[in-house]
MMTF fields as JSON, N, C-alpha, C and O atoms, coordinates in Angstrom:
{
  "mmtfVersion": "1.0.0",
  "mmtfProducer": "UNKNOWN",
  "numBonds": 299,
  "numAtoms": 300,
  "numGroups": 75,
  "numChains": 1,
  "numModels": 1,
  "chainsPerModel": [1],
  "groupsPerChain": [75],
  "chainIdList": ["A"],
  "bondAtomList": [4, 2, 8, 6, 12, 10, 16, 14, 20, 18, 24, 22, 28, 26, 32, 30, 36, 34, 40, 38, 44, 42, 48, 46, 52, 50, 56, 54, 60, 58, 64, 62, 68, 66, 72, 70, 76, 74, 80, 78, 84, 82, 88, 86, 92, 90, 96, 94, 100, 98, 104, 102, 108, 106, 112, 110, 116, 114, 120, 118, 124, 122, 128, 126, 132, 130, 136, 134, 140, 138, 144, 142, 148, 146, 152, 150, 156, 154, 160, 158, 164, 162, 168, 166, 172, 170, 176, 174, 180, 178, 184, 182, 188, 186, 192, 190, 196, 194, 200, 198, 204, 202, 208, 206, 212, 210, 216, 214, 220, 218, 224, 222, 228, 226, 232, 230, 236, 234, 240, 238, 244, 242, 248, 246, 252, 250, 256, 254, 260, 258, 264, 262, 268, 266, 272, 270, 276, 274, 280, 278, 284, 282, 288, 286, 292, 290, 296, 294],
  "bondOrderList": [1, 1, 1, 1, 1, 1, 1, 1, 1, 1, 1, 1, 1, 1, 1, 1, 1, 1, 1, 1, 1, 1, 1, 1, 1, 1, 1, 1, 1, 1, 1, 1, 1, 1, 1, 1, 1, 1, 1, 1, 1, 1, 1, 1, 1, 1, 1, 1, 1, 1, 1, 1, 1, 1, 1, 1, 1, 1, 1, 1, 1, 1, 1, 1, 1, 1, 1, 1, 1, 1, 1, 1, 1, 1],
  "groupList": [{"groupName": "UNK", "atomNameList": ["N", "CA", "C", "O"], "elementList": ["N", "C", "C", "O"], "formalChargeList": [0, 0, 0, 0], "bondAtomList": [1, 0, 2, 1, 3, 2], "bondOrderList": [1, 1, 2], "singleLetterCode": "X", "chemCompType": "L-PEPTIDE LINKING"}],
  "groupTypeList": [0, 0, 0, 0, 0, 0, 0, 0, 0, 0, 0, 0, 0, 0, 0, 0, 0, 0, 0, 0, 0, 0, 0, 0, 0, 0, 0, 0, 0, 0, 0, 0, 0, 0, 0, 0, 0, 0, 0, 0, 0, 0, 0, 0, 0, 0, 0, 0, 0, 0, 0, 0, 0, 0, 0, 0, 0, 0, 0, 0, 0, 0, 0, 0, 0, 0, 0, 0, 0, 0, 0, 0, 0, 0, 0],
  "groupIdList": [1, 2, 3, 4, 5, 6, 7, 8, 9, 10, 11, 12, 13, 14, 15, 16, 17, 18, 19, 20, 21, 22, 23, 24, 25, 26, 27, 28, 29, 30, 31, 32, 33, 34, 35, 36, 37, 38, 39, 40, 41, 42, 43, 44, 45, 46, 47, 48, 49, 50, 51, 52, 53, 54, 55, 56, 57, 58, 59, 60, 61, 62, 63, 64, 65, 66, 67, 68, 69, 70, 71, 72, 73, 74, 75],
  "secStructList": [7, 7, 2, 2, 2, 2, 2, 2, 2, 2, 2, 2, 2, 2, 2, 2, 2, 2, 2, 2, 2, 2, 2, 2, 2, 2, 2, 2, 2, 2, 2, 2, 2, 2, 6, 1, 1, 1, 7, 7, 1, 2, 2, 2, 2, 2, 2, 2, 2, 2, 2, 2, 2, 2, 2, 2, 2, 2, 6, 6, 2, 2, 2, 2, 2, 2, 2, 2, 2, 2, 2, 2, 6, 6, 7],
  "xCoordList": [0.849, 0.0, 0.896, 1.892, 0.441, 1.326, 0.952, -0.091, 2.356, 1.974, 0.594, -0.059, 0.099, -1.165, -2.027, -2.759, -1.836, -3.1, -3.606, -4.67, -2.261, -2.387, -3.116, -3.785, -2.598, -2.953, -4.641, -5.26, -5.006, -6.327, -7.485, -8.654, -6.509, -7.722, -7.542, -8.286, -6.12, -6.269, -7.38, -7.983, -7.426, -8.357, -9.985, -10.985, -9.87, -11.548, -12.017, -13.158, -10.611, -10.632, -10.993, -11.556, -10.461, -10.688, -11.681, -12.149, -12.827, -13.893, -15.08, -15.688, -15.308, -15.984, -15.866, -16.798, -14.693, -14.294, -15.132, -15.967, -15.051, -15.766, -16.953, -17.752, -17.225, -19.391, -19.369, -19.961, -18.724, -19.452, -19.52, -20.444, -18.002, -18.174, -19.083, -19.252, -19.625, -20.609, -22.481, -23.535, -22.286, -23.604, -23.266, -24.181, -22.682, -22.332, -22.647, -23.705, -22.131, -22.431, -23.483, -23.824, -24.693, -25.216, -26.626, -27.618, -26.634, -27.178, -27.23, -28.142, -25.756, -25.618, -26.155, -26.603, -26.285, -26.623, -28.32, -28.838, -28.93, -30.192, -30.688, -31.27, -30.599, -30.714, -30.346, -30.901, -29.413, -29.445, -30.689, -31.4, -30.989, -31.6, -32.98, -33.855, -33.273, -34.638, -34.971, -36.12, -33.403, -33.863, -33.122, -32.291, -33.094, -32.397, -33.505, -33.181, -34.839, -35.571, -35.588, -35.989, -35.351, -35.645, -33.842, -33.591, -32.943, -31.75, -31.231, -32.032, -30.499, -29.942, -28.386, -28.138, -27.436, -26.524, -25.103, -24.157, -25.12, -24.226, -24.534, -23.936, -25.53, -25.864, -26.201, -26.547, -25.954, -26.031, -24.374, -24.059, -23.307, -22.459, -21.232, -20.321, -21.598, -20.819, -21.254, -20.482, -22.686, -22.673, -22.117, -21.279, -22.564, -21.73, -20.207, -19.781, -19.518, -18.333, -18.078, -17.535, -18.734, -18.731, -18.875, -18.195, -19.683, -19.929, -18.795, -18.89, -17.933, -17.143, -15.638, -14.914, -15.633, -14.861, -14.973, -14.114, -15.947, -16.792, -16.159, -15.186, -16.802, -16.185, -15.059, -14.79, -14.377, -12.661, -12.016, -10.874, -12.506, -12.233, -12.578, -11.827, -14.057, -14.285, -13.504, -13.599, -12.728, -12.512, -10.679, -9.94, -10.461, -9.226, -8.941, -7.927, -9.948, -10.114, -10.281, -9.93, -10.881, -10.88, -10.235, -10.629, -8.868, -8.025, -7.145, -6.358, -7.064, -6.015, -6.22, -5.342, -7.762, -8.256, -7.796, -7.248, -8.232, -7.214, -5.811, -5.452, -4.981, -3.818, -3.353, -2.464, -4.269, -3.722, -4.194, -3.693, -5.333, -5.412, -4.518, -4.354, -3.863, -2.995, -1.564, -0.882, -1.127, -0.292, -0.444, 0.535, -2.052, -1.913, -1.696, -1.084, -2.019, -2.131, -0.527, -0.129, 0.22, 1.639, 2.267, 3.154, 1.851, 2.625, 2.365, 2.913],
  "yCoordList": [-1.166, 0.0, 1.231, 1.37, 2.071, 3.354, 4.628, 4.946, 5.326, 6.318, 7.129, 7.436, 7.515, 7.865, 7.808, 8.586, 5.86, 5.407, 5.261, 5.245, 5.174, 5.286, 6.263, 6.189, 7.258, 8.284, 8.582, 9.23, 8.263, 8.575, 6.884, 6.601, 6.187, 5.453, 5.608, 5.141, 6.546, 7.418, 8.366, 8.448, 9.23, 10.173, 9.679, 10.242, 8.599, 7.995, 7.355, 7.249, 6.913, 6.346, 7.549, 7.379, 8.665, 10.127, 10.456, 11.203, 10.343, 10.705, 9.759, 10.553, 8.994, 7.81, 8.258, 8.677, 8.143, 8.421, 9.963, 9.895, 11.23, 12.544, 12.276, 12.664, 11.485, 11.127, 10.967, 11.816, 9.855, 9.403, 10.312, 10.477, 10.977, 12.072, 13.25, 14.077, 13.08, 14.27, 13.459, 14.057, 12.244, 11.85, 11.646, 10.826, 11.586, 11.518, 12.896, 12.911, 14.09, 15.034, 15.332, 15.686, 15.38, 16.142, 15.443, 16.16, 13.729, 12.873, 13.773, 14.184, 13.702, 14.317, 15.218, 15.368, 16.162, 17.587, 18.087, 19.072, 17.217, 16.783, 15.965, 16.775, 14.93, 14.357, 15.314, 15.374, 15.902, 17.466, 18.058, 18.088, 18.75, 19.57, 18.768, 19.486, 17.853, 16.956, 16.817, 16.926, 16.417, 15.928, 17.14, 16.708, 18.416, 19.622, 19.769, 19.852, 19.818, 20.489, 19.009, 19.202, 17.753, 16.971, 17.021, 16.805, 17.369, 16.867, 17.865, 18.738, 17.818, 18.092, 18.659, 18.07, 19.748, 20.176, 19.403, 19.919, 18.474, 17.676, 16.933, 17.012, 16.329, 15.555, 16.234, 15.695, 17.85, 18.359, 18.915, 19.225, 19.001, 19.335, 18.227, 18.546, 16.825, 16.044, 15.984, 16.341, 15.47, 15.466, 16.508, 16.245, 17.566, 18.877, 18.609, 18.476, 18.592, 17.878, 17.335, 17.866, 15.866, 15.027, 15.84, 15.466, 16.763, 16.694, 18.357, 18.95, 18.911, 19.787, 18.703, 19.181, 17.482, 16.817, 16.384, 16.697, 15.764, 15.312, 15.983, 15.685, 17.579, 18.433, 19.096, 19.435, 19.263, 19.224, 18.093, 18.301, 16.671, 15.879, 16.098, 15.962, 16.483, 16.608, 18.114, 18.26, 19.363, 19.916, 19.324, 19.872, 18.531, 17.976, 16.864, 16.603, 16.56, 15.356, 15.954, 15.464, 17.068, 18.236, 18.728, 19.036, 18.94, 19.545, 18.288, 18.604, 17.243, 16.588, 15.884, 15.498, 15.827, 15.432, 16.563, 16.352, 18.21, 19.158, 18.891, 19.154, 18.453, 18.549, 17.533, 17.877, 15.73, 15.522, 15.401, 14.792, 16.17, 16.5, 17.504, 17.666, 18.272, 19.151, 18.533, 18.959, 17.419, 16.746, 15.631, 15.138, 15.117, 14.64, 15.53, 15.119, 16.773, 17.66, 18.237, 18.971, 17.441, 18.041, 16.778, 16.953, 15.508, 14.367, 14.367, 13.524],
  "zCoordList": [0.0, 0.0, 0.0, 0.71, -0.845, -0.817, 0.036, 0.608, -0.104, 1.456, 1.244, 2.241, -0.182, -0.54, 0.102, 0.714, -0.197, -0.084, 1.555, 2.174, 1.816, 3.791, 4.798, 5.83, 3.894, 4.264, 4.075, 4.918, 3.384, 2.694, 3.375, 3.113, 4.215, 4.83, 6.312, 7.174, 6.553, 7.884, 8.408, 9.478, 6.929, 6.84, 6.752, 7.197, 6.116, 6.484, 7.906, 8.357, 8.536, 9.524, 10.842, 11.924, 10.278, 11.538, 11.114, 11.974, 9.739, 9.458, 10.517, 11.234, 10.641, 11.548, 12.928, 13.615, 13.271, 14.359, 14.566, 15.468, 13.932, 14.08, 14.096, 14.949, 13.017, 13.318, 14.288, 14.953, 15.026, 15.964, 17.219, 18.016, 17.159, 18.184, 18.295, 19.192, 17.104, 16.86, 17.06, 17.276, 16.911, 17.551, 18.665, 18.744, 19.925, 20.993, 21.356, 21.986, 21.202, 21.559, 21.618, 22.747, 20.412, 20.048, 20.915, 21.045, 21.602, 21.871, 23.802, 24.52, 23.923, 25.305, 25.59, 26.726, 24.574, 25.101, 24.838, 25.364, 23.978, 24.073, 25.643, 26.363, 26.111, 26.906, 28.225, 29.322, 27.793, 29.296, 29.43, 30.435, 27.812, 27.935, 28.084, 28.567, 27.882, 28.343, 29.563, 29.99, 30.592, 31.837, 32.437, 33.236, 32.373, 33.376, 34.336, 35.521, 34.013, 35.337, 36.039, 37.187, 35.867, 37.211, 38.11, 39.295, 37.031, 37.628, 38.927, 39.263, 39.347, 40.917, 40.025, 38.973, 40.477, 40.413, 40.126, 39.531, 40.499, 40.428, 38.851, 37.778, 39.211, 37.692, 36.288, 35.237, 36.65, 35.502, 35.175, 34.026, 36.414, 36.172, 35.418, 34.654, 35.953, 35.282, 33.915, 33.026, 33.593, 32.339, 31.407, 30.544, 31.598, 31.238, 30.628, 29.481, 32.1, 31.808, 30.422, 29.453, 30.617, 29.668, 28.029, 27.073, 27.964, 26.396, 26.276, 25.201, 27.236, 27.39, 26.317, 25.444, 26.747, 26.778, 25.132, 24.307, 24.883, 23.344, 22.826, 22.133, 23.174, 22.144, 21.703, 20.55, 22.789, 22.391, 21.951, 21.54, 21.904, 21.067, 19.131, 18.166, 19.234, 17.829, 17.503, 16.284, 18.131, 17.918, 17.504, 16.686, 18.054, 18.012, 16.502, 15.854, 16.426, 15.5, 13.949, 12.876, 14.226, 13.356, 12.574, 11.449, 13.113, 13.176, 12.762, 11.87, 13.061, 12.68, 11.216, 10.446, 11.049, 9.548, 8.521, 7.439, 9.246, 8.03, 7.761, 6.613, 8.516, 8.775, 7.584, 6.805, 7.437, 6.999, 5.557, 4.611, 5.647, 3.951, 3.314, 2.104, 4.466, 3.597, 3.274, 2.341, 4.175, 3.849, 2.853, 2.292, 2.571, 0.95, 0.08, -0.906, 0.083, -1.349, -1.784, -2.688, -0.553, -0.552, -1.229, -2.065, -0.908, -1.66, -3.355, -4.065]
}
């Protein structure tokens, strides 16, 4: 397999990986906003947490999928 082609099932491989982080999020922060008036302070602060976290992942994952499309357009 050539470095191309490596590269380009890296990049599908960080594409999957972003869906899913992005139905994760988007799942979390629905389900907040559904159950906020029964929840208690605590259980709204971890979850919180949690999709704080999601999203600097998909912001990360982001970022590394540009990165390496600009390093195919360079090979």
């Amino acid at each position: 397999m050539g470095k191309i082609d490596k590269q380009k099932e890296f990049i599908g491989y960080l594409k999957v990986i972003f869906s899913i982080l992005i139905a994760i999020d988007v799942s979390l922060v629905a389900w907040i906003f559904k159950n906020s008036n029964t929840m208690t302070g605590l259980e709204i602060i971890v979850p919180s947490i949690i999709v704080l976290l999601v999203t600097i992942a998909l912001i990360y994952a982001n970022k590394t999928i540009l990165q390496k499309i600009d390093q195919l357009e360079e090979m």
